[in-house]
LUMGU-281036 format. One line per field, with one value per residue (C-alpha): residue number from 1; residue in three letters; x, y, z. Coordinates in pm, 1 decimal, m for minus. Layout:
// LUMGU-281036
k NUM  ...
r ala  ...
X X  ...
Y Y  ...
Z Z  ...
//
This chain:
// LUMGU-281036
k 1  2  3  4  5  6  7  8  9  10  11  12  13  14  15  16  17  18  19  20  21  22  23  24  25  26  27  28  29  30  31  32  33  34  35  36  37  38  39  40  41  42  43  44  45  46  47  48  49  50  51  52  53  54  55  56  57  58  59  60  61  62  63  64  65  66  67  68  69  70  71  72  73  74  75  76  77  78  79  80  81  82  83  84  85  86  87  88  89  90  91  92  93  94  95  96  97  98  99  100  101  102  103  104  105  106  107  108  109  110  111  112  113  114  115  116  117  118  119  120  121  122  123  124  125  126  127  128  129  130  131  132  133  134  135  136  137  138  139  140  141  142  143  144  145  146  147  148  149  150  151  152  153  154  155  156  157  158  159  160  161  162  163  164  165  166  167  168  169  170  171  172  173  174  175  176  177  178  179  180  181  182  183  184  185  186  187  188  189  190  191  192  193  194  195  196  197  198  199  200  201  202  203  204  205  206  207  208  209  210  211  212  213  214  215  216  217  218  219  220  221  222  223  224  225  226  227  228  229  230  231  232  233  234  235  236  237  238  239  240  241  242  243  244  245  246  247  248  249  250  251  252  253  254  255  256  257  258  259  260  261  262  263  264  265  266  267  268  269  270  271  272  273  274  275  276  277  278  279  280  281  282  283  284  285  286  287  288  289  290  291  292  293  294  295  296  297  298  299  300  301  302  303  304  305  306  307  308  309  310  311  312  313  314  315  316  317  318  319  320  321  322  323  324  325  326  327  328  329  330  331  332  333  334  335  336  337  338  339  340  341  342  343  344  345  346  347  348  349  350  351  352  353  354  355  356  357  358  359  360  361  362  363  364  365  366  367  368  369  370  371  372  373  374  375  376  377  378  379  380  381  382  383  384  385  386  387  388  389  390  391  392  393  394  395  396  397  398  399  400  401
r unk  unk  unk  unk  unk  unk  unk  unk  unk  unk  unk  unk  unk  unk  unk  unk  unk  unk  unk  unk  unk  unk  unk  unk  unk  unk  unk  unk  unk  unk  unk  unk  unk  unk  unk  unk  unk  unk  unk  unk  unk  unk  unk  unk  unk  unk  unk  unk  unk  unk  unk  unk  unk  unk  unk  unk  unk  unk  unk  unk  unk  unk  unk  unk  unk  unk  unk  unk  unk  unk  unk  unk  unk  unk  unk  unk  unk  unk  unk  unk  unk  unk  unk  unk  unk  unk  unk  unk  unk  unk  unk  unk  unk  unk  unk  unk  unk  unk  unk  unk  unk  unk  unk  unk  unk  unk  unk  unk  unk  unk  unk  unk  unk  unk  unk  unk  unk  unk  unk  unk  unk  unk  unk  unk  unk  unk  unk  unk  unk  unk  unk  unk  unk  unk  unk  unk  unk  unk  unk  unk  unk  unk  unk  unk  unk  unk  unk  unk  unk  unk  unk  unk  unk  unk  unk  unk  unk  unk  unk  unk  unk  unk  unk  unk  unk  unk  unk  unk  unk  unk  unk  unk  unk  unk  unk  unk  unk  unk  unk  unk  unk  unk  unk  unk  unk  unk  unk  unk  unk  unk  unk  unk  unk  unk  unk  unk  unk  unk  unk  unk  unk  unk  unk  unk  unk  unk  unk  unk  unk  unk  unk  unk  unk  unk  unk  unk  unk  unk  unk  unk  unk  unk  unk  unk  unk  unk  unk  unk  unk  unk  unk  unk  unk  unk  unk  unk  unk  unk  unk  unk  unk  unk  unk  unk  unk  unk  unk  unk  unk  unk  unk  unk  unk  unk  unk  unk  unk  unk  unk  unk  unk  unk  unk  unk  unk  unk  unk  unk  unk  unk  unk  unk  unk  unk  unk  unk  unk  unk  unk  unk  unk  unk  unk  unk  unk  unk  unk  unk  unk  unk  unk  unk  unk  unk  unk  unk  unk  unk  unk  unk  unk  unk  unk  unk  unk  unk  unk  unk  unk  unk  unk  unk  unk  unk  unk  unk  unk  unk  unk  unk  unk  unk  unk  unk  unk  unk  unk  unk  unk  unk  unk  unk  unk  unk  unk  unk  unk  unk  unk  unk  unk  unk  unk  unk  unk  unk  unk  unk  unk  unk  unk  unk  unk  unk  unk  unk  unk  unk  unk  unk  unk  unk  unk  unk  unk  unk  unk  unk  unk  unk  unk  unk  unk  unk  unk  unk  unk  unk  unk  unk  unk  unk  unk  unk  unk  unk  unk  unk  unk  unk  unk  unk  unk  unk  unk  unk  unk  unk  unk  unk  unk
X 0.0  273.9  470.3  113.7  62.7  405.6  385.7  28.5  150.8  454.1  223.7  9.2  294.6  408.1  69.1  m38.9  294.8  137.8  m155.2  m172.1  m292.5  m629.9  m736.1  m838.0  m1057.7  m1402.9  m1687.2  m1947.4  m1656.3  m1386.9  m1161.2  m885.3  m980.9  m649.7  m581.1  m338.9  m156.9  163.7  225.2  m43.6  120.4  370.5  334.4  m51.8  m76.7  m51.2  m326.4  m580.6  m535.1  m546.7  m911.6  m845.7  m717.5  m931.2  m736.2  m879.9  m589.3  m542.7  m320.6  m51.2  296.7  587.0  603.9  257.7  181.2  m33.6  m451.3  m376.2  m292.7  m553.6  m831.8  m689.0  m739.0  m1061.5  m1180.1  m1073.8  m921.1  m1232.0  m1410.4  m1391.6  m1147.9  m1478.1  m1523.0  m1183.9  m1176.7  m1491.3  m1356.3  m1033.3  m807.4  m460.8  m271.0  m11.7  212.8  430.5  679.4  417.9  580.4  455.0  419.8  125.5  m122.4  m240.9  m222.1  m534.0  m429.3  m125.7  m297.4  m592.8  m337.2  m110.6  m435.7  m575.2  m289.2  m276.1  m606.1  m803.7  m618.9  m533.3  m219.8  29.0  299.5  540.7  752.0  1065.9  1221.8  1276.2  956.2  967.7  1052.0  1361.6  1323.6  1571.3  1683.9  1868.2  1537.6  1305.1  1106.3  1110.2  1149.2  801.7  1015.0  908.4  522.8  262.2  300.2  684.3  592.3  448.5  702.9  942.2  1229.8  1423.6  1735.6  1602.7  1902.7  1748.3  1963.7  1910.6  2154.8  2200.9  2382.1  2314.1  2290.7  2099.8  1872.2  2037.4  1765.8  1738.1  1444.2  1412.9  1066.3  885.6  549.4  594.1  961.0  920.5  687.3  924.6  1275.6  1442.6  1788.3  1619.9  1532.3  1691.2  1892.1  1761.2  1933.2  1848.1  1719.1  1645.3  1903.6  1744.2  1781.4  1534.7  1343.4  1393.5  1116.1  1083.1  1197.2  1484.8  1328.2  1626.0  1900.2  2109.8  2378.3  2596.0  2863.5  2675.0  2380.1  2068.0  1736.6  1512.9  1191.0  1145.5  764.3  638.4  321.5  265.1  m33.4  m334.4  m195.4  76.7  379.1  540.7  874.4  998.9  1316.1  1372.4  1154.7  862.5  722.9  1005.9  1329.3  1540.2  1321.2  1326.2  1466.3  1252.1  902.1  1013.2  1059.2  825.6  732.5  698.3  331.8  317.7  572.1  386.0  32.6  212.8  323.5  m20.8  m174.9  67.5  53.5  m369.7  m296.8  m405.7  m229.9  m1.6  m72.3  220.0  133.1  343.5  252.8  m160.2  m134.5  65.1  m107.2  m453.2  m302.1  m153.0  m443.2  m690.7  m374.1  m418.0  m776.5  m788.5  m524.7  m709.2  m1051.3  m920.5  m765.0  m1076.4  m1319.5  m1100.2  m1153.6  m1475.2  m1528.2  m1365.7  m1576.9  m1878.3  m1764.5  m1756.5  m2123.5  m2077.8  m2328.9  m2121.0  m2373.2  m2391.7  m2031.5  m2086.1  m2317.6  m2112.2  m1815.9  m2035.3  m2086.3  m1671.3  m1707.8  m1939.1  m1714.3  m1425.6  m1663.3  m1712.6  m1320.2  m1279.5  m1484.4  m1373.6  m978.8  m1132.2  m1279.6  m913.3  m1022.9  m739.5  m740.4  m1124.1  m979.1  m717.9  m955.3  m1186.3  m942.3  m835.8  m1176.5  m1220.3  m903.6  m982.7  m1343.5  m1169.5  m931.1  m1272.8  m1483.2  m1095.7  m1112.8  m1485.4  m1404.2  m1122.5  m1353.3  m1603.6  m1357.2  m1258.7  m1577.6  m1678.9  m1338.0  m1438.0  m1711.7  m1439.7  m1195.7  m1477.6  m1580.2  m1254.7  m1132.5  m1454.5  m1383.6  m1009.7  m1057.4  m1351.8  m1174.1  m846.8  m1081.8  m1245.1  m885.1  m721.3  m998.7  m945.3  m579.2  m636.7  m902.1  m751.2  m375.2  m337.7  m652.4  m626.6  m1039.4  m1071.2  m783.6  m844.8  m503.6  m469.9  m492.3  m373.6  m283.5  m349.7  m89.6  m119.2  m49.3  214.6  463.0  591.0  632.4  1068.0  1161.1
Y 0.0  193.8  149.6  214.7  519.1  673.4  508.9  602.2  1012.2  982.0  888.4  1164.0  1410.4  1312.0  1318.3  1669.3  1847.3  2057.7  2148.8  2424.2  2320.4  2398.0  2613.1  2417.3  2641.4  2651.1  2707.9  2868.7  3124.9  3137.1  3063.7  2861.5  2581.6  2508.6  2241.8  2407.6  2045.7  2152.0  2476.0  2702.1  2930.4  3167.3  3077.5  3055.3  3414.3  3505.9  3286.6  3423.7  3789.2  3720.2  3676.7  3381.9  3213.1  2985.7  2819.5  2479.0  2469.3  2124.7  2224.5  1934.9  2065.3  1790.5  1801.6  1744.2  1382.8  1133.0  1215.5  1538.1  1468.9  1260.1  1444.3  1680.2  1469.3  1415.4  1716.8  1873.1  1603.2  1436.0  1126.9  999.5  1022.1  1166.3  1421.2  1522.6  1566.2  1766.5  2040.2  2139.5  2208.8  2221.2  2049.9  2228.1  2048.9  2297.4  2127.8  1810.2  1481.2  1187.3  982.7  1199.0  1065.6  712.6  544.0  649.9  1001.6  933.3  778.9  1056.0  1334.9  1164.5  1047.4  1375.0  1545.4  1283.0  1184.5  1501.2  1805.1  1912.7  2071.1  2016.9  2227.7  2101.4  2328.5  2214.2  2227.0  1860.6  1715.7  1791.5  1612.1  1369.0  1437.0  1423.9  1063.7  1152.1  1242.2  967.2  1187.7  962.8  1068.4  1062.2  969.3  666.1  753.6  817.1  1172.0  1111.2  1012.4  1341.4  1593.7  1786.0  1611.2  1314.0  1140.7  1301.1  1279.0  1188.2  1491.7  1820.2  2123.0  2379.8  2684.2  3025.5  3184.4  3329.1  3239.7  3211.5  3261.6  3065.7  3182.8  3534.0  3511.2  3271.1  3377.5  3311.2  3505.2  3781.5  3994.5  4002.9  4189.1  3912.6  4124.2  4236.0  3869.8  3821.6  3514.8  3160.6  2904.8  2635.8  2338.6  2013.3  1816.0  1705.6  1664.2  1787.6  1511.7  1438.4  1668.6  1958.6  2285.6  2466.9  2823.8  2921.5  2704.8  2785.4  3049.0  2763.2  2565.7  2243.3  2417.0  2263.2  2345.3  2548.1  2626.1  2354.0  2265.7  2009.1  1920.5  1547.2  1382.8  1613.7  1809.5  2033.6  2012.1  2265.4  2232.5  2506.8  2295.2  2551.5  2690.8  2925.3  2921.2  3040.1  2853.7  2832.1  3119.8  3372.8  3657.9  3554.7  3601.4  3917.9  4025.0  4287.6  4065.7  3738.6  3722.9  3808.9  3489.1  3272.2  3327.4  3364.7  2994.8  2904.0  3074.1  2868.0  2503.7  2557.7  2653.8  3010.4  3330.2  3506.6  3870.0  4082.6  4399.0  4360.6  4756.3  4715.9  4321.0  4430.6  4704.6  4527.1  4259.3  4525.8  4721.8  4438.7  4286.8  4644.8  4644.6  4343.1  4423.7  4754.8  4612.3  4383.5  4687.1  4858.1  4571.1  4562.2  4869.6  4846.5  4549.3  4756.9  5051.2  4845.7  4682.2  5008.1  5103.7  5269.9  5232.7  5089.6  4996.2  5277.7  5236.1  4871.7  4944.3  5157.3  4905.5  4639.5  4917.7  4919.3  4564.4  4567.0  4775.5  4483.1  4258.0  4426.8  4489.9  4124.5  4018.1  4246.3  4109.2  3773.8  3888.5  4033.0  4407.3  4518.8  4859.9  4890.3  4642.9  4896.4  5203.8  4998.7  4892.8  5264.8  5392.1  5093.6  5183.8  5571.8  5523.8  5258.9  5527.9  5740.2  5517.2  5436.8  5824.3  5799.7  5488.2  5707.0  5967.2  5757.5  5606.6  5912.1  6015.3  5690.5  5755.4  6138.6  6007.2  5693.2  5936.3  6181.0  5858.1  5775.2  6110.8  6155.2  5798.0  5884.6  6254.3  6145.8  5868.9  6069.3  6379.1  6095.9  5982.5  6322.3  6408.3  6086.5  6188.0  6501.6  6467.4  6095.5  6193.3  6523.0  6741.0  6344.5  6386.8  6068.7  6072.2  6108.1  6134.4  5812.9  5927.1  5614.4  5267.5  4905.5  4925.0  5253.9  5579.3  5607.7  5358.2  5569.9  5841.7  5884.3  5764.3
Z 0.0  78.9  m266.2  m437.4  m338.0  m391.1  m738.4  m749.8  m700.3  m918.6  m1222.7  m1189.1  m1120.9  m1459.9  m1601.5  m1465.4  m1536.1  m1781.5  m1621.2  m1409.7  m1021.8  m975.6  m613.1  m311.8  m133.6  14.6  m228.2  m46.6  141.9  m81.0  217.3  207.7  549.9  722.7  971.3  1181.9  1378.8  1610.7  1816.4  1873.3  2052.4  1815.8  1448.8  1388.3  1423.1  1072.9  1009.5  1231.7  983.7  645.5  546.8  312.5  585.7  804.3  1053.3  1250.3  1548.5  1682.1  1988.8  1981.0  2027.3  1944.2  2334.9  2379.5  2521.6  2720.8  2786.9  2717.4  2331.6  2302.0  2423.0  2157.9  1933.7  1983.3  1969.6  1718.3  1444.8  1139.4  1257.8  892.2  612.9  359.0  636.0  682.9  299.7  319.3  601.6  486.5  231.3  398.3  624.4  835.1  1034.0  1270.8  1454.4  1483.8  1628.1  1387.5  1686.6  1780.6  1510.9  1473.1  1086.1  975.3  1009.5  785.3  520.1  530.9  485.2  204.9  21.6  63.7  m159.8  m389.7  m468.0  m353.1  m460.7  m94.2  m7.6  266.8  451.2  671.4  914.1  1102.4  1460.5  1611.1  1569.3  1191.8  903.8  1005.8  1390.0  1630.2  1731.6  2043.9  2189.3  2108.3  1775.6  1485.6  1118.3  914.2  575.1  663.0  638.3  387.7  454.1  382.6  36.1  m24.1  92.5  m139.9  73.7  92.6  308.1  582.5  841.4  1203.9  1366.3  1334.6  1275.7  1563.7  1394.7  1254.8  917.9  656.8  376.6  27.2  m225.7  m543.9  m716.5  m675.1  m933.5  m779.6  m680.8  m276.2  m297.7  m556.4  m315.7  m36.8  76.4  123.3  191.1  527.4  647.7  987.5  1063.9  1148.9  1393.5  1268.1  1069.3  962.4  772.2  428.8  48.3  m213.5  m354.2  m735.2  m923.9  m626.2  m635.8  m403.5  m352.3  m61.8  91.2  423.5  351.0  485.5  324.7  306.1  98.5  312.8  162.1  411.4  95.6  m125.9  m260.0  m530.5  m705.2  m594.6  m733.3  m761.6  m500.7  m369.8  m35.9  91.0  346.0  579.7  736.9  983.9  1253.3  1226.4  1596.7  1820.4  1865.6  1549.0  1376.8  1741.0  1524.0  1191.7  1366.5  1417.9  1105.5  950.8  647.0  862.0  799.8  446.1  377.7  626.3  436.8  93.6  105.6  228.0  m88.1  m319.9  m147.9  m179.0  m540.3  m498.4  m718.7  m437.7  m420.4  m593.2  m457.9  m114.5  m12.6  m66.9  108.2  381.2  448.9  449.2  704.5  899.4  961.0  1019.6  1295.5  1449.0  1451.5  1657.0  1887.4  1936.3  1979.4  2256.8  2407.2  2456.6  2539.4  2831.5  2903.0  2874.1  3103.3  3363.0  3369.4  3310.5  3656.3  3779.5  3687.9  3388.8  3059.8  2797.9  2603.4  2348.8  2278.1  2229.7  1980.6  1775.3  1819.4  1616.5  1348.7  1282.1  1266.6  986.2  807.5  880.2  780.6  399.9  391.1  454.5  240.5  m77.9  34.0  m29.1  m396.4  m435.0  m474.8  m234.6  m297.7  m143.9  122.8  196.1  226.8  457.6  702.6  746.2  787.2  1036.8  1227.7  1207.5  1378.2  1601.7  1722.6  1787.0  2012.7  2226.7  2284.3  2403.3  2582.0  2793.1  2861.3  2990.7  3197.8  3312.8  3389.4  3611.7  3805.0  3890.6  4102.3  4206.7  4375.8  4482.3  4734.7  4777.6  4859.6  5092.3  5274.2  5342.9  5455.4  5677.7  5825.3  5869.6  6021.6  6281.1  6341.7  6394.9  6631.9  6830.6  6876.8  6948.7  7263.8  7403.3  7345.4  7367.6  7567.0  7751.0  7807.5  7934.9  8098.7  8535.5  8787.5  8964.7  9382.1  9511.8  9401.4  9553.2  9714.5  9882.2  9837.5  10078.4  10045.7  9740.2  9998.7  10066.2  10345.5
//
């Protein structure tokens, strides 16, 4: 079965080489589903802001184990293989340990590329691709899903060192957006070779040449690698760069067989401004819950709130129909009302913590007034103070002798 299937994907590589791969994306949305498998924690935000994006997180880090994977499990992963099929179009594996899914999994996601058109992406760190023996993570070239990665000889040991990305095609459609002169260094990666038939887009700047970006077109579907880390770890300094998103969502766009957008300054701007807008909405729903606690009416500027959100809603929803420019002008007009209601927010605040230090300031100067009084008639006029005539003991034996 194994041999089949590889043999099975090979054949209609070969076949479908001339035809151009067709989009796997939701019908009725136009979305792109994602099943997001590995750390939740660091590299999934990019996912949660582009609007073609609709991540499904299975929370199942390669350190993940016991109940507490499979309850995750569960919850969250297709009861059967024509259901799993039917909710997504990507798989994303971050970081994922192959020991964390049974065979059936396997088998779904490699006969999901090859048979249904799905795509697949693969990040590194030690629970990718060839693992890292010396800590119990096995290799998945071994696996169905190995059969449909762009890499081969994986090496069960990973690399620990620095360096920087040397790109190899500057024109592809995932690289040509991007600056890739201002990409920060990665530490990092998983020892492989490019399979026969996938691409190289970048290699380590190192002398050995790893590939860190290699894809394919495997069956009826696509794989994507990422041998070094996009979650923390080897990539700490690449999450941070400025363009990080726009790479992470560009790949995702290409593996589901989607046209990347070319216009870095109008998509980066979009993704930007709908990032800020939920930062900034979070921000001041916070705020909101506070004074709300405090007996303020909030519900007026609730109200307006879900207004902006309409407007998010549209600029979403034009992003999605690829009309970025519109996209663009909604998300500032979002942003620029946004920054509105935060100023009304403050100023009800404000106003609710008037009447807070009015009490307060009453409580403390009446209880400091009652206080000062005390201490001024019991310690100093000594009011209920009497002279002591005489003790127990007599008044005179304190007499001198």
């Amino acid at each position: 079965m194994h041999l089949s299937r590889f043999t099975v994907a090979l054949v209609i590589a070969l076949i479908s080489t001339a035809v151009a791969r067709e989009e796997r994306r939701d019908p009725g949305s136009g979305r792109v589903r994602v099943l997001y498998c590995g750390d939740t924690t660091r590299a999934s935000y990019a996912m949660l802001v582009d609007p073609v994006i609709l991540p499904t997180f299975v929370p199942s880090a390669c350190l993940t184990k016991g109940e507490e994977l499979n309850r995750f499990m569960r919850l969250y992963m297709s009861r059967t293989y024509d259901q799993f099929v039917g909710q997504y179009d990507l798989i994303n594996l971050g970081d994922q340990q192959v020991d964390h899914f049974p065979p059936r999994y396997l088998n779904w996601f490699a006969d999901g590329v090859i048979e249904q058109g799905m795509g697949l992406t693969m990040t590194g760190g030690i629970g990718g691709f060839g693992g890292e023996q010396s800590m119990g993570i096995s290799s998945w070239e071994p696996t169905p899903v190995g059969d449909v990665l762009p890499a081969t000889n994986m090496q069960t040991k990973t690399l620990w060192r620095s360096y920087r990305l040397a790109v190899l095609e500057p024109d592809h459609p995932t690289m040509k957006p991007l600056p890739w002169k201002t990409v920060p260094l990665l530490h990092g990666l998983g020892m492989v070779e490019t399979r026969q038939g996938a691409a190289t887009l970048a290699q380590a700047g190192l002398p050995e040449g790893y590939p860190v970006m290699i894809w394919w077109d495997v069956g009826n579907g696509r794989s994507y690698g990422f041998t070094s880390c996009l979650g923390g770890g080897w990539g700490y300094d690449f999450i941070k760069w400025e363009y990080y998103m726009d790479y992470v969502d560009g790949y995702l766009y290409f593996t589901a067989g989607l046209n990347v957008p070319q216009d870095l300054t109008l998509v980066h701007g979009i993704r930007s401004n709908l990032k800020q807008y939920k930062v900034s909405k979070a921000m001041m729903f916070s705020l909101l819950d506070f004074v709300d606690k405090m007996g303020a009416n909030t519900g007026g500027l609730e109200q307006e709130i879900s207004g902006v959100d309409s407007t998010i809603a549209n600029a979403e929803a034009t992003y999605i129909h690829q009309n970025y420019e519109d996209s663009l002008a909604m998300t500032k007009e979002a942003l620029e009302s946004l920054d509105g209601l935060d100023r009304k927010a403050m100023e009800l605040k404000d106003r609710t913590m008037v009447w807070t230090y009015i009490i307060e300031w009453f409580t403390v100067g009446g209880v400091s007034g009652l206080v000062g009084w005390l201490v001024y008639e019991l310690m100093i006029r000594r009011r209920l103070y009497r002279e002591v005539e005489s003790t127990r003991l007599g008044a005179g034996m304190w007499k001198e002798s």
